[in-house]
PyMOL Python script that loads the backbone (N, CA, C, O; Angstrom):
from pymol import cmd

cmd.read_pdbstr("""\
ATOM      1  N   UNK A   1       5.708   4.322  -3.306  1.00  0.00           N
ATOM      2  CA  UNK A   1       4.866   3.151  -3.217  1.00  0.00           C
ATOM      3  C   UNK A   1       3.742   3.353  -2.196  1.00  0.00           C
ATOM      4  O   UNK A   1       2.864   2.497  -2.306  1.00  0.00           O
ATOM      5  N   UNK A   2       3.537   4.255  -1.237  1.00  0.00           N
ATOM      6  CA  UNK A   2       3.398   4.661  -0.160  1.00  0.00           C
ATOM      7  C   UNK A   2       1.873   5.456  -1.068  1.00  0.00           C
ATOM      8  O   UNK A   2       0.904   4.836  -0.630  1.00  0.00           O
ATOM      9  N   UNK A   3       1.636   5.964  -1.555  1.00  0.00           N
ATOM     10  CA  UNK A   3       1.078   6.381  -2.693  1.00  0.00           C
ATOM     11  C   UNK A   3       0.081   5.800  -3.170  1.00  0.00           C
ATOM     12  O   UNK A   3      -1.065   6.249  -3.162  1.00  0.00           O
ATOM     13  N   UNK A   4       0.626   4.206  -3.863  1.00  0.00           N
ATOM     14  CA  UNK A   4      -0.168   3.037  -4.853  1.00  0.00           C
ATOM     15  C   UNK A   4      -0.660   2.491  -3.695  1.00  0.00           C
ATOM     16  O   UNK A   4      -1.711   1.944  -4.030  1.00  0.00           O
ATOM     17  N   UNK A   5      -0.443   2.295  -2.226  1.00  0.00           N
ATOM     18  CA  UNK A   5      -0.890   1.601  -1.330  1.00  0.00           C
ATOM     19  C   UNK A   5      -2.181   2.279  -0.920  1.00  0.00           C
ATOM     20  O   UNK A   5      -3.193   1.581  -0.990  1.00  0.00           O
ATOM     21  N   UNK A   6      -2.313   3.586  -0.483  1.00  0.00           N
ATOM     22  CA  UNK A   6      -2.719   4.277  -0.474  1.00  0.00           C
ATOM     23  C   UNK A   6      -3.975   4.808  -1.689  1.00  0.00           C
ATOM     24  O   UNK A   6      -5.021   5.170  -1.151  1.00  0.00           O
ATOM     25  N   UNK A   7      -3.968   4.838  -2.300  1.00  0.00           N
ATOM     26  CA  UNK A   7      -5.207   4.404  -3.768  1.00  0.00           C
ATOM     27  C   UNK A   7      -5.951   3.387  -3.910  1.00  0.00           C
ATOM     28  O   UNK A   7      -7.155   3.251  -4.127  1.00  0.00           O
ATOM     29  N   UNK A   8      -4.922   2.537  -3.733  1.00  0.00           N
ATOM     30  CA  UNK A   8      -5.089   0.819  -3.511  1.00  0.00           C
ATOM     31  C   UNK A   8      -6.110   0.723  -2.187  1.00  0.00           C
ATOM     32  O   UNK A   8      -7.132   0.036  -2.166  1.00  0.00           O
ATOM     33  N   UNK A   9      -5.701   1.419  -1.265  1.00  0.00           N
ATOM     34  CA  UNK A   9      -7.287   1.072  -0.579  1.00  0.00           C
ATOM     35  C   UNK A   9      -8.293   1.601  -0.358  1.00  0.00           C
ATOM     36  O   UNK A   9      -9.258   1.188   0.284  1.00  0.00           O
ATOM     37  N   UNK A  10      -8.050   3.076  -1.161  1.00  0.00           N
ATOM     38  CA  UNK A  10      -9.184   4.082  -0.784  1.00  0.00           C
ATOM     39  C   UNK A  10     -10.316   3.439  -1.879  1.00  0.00           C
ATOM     40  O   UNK A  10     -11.522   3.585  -1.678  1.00  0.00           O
ATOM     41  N   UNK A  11      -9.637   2.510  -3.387  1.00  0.00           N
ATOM     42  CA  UNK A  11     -10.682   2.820  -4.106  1.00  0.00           C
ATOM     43  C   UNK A  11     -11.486   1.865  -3.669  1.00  0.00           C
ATOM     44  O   UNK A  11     -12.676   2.136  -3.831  1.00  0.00           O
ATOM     45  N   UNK A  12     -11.063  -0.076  -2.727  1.00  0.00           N
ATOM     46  CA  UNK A  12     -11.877  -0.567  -2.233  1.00  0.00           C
ATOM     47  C   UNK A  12     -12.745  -0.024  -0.802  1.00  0.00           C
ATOM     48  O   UNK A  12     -13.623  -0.728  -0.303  1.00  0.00           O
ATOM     49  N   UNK A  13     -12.511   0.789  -0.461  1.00  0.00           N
ATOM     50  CA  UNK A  13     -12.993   1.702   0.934  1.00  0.00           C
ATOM     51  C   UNK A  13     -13.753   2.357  -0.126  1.00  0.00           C
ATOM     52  O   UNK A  13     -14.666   1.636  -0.530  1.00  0.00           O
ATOM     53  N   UNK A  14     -13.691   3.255  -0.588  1.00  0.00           N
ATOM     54  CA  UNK A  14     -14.555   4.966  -1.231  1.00  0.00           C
ATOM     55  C   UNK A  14     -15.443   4.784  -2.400  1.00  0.00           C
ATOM     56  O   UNK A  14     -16.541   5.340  -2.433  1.00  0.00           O
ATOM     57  N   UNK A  15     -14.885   3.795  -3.663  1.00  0.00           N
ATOM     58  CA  UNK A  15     -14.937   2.895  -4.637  1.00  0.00           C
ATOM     59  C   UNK A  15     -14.373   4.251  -5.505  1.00  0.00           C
ATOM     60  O   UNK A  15     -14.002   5.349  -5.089  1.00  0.00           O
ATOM     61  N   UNK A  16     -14.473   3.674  -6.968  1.00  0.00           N
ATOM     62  CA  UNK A  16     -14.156   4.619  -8.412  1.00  0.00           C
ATOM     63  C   UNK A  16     -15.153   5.645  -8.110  1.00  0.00           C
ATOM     64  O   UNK A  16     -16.346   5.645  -7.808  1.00  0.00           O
ATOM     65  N   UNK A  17     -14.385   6.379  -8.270  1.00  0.00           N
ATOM     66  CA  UNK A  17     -15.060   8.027  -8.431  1.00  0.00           C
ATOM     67  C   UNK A  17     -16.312   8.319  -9.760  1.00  0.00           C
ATOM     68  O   UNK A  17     -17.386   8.916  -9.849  1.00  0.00           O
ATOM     69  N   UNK A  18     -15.430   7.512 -10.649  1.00  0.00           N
ATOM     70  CA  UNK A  18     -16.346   8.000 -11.998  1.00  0.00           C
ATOM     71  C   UNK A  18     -17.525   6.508 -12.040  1.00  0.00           C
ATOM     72  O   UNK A  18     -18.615   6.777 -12.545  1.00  0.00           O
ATOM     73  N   UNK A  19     -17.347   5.070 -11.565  1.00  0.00           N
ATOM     74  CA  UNK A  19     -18.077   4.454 -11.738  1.00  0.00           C
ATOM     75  C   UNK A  19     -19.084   4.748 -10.427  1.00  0.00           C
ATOM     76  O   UNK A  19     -20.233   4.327 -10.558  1.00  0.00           O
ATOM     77  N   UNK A  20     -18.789   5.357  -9.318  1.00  0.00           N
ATOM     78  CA  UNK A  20     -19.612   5.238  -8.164  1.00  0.00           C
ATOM     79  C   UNK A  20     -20.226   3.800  -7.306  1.00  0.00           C
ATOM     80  O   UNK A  20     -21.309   3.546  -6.779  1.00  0.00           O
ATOM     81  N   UNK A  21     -19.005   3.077  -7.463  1.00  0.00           N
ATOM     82  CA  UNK A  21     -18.925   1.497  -7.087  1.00  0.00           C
ATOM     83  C   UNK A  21     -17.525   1.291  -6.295  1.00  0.00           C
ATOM     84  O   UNK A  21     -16.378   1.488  -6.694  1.00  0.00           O
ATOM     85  N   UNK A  22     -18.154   0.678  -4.627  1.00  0.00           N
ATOM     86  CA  UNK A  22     -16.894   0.674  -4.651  1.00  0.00           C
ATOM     87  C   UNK A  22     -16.654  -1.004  -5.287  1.00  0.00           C
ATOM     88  O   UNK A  22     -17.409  -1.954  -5.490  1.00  0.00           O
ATOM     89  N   UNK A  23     -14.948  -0.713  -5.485  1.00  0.00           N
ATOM     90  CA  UNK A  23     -13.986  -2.393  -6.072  1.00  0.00           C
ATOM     91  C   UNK A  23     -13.509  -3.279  -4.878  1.00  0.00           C
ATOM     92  O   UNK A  23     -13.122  -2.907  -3.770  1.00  0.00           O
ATOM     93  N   UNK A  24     -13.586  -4.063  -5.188  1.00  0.00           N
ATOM     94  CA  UNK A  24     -12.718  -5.247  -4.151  1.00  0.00           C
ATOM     95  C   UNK A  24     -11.150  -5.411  -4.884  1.00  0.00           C
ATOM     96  O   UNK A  24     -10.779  -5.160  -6.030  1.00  0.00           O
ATOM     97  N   UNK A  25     -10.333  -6.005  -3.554  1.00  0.00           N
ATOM     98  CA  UNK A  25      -9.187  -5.688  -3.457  1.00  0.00           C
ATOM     99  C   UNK A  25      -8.264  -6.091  -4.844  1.00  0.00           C
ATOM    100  O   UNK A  25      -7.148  -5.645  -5.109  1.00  0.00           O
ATOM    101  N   UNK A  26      -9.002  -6.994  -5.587  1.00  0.00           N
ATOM    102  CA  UNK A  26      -8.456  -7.391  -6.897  1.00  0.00           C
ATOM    103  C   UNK A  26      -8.545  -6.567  -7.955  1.00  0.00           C
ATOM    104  O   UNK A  26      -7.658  -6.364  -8.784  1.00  0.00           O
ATOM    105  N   UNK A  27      -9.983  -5.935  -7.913  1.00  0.00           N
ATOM    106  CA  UNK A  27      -9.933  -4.684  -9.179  1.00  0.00           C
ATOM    107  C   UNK A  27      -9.430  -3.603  -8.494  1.00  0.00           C
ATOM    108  O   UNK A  27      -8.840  -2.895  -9.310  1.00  0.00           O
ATOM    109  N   UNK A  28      -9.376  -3.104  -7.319  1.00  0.00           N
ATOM    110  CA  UNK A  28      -8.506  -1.855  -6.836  1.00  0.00           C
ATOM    111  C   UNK A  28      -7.325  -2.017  -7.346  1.00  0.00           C
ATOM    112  O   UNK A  28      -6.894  -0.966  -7.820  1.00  0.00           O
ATOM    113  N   UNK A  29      -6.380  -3.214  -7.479  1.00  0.00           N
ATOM    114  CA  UNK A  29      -5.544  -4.144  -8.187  1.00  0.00           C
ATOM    115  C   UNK A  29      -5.025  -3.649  -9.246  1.00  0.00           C
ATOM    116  O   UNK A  29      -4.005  -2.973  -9.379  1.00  0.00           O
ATOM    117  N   UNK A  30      -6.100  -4.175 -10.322  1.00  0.00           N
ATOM    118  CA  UNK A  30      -5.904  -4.055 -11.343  1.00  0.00           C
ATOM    119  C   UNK A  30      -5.689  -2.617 -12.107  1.00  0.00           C
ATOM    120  O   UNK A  30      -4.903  -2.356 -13.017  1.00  0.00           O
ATOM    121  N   UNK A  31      -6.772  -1.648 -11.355  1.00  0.00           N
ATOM    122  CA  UNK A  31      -7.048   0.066 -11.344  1.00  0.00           C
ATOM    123  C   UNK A  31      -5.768   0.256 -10.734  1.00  0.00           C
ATOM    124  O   UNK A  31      -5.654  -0.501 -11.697  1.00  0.00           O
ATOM    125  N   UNK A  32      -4.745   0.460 -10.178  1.00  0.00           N
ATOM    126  CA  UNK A  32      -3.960   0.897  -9.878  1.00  0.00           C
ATOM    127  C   UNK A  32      -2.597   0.478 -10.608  1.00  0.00           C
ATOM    128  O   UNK A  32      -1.577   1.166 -10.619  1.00  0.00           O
ATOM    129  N   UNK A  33      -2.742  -0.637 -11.149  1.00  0.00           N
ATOM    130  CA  UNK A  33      -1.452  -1.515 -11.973  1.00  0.00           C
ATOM    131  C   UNK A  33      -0.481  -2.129 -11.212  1.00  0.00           C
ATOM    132  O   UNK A  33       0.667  -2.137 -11.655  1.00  0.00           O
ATOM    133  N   UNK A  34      -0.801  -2.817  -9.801  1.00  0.00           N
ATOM    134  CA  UNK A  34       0.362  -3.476  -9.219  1.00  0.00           C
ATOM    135  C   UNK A  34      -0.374  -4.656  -8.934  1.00  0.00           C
ATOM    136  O   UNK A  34      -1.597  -4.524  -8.982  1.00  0.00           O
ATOM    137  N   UNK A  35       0.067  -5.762  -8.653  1.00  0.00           N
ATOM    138  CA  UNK A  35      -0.500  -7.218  -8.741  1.00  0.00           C
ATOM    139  C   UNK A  35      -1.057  -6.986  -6.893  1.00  0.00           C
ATOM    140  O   UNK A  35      -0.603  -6.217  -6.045  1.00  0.00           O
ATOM    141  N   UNK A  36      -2.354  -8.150  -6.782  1.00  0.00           N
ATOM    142  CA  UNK A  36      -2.632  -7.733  -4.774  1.00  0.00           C
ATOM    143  C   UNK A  36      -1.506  -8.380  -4.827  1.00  0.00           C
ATOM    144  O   UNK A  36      -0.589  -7.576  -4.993  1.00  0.00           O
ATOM    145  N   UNK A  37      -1.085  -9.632  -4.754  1.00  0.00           N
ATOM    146  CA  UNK A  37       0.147 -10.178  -3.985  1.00  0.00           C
ATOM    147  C   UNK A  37       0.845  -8.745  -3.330  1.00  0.00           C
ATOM    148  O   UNK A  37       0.553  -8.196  -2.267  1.00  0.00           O
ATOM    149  N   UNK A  38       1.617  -8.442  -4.096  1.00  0.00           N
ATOM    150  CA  UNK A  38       2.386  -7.357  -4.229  1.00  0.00           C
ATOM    151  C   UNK A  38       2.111  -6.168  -2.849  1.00  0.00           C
ATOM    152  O   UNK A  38       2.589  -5.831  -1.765  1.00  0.00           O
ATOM    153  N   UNK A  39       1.090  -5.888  -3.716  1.00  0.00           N
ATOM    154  CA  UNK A  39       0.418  -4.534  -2.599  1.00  0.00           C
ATOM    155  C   UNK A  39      -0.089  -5.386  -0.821  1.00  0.00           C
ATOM    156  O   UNK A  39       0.205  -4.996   0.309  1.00  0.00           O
ATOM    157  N   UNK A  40      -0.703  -6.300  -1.139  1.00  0.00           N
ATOM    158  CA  UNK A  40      -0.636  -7.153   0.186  1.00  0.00           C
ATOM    159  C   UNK A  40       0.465  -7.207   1.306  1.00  0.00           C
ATOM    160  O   UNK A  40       0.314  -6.948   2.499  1.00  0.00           O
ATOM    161  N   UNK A  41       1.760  -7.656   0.568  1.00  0.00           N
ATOM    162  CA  UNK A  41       2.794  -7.320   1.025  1.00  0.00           C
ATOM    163  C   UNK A  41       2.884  -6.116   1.699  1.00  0.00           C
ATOM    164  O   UNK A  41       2.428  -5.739   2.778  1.00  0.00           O
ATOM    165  N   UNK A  42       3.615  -5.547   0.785  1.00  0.00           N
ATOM    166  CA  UNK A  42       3.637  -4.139   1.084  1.00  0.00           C
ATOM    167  C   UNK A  42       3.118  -3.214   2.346  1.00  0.00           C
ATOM    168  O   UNK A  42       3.822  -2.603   3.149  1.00  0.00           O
ATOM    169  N   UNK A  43       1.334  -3.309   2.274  1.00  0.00           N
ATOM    170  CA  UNK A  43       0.543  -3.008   2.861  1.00  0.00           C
ATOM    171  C   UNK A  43       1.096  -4.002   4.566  1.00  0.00           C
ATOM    172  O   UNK A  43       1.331  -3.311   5.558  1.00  0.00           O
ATOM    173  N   UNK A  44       1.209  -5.306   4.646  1.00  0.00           N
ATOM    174  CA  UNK A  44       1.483  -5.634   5.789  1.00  0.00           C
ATOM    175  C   UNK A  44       2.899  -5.107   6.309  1.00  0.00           C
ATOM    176  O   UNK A  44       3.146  -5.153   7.514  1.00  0.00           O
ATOM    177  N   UNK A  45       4.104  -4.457   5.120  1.00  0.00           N
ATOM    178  CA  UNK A  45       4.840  -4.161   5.840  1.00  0.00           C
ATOM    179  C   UNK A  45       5.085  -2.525   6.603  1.00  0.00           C
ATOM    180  O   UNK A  45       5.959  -2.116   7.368  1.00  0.00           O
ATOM    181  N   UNK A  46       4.037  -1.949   6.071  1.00  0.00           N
ATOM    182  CA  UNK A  46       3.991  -0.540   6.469  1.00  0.00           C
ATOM    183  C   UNK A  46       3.384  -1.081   7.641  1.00  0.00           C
ATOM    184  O   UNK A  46       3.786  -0.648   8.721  1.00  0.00           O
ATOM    185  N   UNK A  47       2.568  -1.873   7.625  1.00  0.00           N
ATOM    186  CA  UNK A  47       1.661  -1.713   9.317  1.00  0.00           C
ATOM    187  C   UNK A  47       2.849  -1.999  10.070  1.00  0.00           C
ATOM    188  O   UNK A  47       3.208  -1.326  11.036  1.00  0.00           O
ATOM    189  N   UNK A  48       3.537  -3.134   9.565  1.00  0.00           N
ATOM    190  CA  UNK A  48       4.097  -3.904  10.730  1.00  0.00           C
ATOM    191  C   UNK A  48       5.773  -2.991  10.682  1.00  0.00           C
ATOM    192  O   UNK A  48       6.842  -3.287  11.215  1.00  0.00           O
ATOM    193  N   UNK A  49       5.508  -2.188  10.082  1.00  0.00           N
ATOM    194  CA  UNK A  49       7.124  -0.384  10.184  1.00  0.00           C
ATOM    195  C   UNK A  49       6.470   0.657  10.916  1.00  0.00           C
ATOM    196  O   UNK A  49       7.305   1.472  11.306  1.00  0.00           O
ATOM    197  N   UNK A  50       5.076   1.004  11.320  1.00  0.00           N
ATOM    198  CA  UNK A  50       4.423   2.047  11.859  1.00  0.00           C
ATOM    199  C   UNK A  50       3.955   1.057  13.693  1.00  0.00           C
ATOM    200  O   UNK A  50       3.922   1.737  14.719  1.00  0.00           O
ATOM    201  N   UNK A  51       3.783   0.154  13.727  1.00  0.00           N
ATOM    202  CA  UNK A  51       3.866  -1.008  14.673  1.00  0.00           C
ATOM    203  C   UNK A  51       5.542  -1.049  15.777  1.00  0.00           C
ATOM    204  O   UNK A  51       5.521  -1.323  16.977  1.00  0.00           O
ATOM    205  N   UNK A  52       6.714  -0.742  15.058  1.00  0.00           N
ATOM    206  CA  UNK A  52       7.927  -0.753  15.460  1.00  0.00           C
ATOM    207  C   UNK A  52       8.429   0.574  15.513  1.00  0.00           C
ATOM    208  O   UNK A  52       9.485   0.879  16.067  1.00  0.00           O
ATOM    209  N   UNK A  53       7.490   1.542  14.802  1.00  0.00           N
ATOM    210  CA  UNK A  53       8.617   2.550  15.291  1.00  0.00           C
ATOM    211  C   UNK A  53       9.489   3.023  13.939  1.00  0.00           C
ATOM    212  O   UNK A  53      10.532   3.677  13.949  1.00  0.00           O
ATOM    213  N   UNK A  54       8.820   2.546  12.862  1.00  0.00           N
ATOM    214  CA  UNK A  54       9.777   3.039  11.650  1.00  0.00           C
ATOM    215  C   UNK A  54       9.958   4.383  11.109  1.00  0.00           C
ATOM    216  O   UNK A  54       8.985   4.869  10.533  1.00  0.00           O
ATOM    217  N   UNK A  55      10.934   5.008  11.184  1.00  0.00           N
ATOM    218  CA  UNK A  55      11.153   6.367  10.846  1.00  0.00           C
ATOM    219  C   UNK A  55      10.636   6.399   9.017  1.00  0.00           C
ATOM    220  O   UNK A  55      11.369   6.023   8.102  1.00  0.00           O
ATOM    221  N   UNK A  56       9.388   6.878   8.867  1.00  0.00           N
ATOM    222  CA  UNK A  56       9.014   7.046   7.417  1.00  0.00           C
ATOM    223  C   UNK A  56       9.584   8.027   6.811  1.00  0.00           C
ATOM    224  O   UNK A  56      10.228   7.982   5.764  1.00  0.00           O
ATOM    225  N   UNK A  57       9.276   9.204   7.674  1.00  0.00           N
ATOM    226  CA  UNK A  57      10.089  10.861   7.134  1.00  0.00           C
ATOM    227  C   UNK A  57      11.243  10.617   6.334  1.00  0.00           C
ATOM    228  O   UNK A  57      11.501  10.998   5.193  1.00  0.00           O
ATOM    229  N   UNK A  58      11.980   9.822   7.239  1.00  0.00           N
ATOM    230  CA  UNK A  58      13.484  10.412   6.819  1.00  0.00           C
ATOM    231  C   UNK A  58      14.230   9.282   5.862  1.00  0.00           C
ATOM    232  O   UNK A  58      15.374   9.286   5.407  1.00  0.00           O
ATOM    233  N   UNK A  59      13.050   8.211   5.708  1.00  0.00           N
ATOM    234  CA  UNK A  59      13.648   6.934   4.689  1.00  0.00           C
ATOM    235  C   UNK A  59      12.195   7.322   3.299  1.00  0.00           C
ATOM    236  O   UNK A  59      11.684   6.426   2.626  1.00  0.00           O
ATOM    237  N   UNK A  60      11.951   8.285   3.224  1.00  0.00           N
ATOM    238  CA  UNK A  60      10.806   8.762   2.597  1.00  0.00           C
ATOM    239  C   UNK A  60      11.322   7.963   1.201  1.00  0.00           C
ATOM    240  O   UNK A  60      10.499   7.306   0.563  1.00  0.00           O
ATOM    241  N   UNK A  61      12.581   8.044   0.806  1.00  0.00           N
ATOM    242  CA  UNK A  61      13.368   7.984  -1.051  1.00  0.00           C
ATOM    243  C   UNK A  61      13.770   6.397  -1.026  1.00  0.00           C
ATOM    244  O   UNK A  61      13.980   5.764  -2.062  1.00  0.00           O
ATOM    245  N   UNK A  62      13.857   5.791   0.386  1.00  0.00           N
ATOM    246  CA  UNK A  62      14.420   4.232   0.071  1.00  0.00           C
ATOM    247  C   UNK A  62      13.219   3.233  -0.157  1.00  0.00           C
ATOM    248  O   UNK A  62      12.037   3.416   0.136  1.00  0.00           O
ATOM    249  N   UNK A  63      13.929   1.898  -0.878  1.00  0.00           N
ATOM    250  CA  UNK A  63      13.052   1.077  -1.463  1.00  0.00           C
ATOM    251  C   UNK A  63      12.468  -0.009  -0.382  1.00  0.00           C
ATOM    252  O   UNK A  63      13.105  -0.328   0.622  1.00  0.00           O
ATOM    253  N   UNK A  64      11.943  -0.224  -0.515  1.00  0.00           N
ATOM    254  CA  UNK A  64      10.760  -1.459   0.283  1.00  0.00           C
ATOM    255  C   UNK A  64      12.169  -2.159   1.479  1.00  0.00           C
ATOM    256  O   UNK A  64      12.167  -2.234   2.707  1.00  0.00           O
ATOM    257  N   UNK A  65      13.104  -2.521   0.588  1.00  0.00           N
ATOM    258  CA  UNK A  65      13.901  -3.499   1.409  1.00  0.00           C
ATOM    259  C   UNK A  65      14.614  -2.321   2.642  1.00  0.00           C
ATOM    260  O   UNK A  65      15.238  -2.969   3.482  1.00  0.00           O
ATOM    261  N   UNK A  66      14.646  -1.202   2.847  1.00  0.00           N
ATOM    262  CA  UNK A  66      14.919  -0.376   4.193  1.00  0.00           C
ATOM    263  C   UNK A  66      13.955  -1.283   5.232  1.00  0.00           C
ATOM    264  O   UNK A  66      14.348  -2.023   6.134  1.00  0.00           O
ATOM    265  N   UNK A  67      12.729  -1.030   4.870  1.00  0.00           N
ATOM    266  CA  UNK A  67      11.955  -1.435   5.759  1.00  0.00           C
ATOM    267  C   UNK A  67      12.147  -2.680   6.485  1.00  0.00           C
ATOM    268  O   UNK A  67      12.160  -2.976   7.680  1.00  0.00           O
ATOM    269  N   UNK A  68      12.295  -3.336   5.365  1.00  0.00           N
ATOM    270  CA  UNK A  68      12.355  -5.205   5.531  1.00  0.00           C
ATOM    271  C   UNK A  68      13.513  -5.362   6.170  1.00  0.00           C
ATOM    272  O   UNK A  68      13.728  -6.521   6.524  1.00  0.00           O
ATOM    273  N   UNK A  69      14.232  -4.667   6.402  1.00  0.00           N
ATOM    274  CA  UNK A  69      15.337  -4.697   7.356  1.00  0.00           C
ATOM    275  C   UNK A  69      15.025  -4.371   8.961  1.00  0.00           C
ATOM    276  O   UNK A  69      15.336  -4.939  10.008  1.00  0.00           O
ATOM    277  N   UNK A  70      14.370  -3.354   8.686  1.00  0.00           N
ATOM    278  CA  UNK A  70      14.114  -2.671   9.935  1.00  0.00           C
ATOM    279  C   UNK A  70      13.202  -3.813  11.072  1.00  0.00           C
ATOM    280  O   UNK A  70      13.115  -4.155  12.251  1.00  0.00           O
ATOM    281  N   UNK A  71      12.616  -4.070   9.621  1.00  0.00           N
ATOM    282  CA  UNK A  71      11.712  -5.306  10.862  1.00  0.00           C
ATOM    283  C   UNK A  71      11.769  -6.100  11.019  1.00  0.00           C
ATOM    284  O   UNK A  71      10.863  -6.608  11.680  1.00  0.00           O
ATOM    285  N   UNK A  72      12.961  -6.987  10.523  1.00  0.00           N
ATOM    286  CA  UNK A  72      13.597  -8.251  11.180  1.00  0.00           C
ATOM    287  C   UNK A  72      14.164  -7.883  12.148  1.00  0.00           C
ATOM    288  O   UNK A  72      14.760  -8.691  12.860  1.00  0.00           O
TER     289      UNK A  72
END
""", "prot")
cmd.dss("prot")
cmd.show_as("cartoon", "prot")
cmd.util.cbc("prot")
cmd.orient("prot")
């Protein structure tokens, strides 16, 4: 997921490669196939796992909810 987040903001930062535009956070969205809600999330919980100290390396294979643990 680490990945789609990661795409997800380069294409509103860099824009589409082939259109030479960059997108706002809804068509980066849509170009990537995960809803913003979603990636919003997400995106606040990596900050707020790299913020605490979250071991990424070694939880590299677990799902979103490792994290969501970690940071309660």
């Amino acid at each position: 997921m680490i990945e789609v987040i990661k795409k997800w903001r380069e294409l509103n930062t860099h824009g589409h490669t082939t259109k030479g535009q960059r997108l706002n956070l809804q068509e980066s969205a849509r170009a990537v196939g995960v809803s913003k809600k979603t990636l919003d999330d997400f995106y606040c919980q990596l900050r707020d796992g790299e913020c605490f100290g979250f071991d990424f390396a070694s939880n590299m294979n677990e799902r979103i909810r490792v994290l969501r643990k970690y940071i309660r």
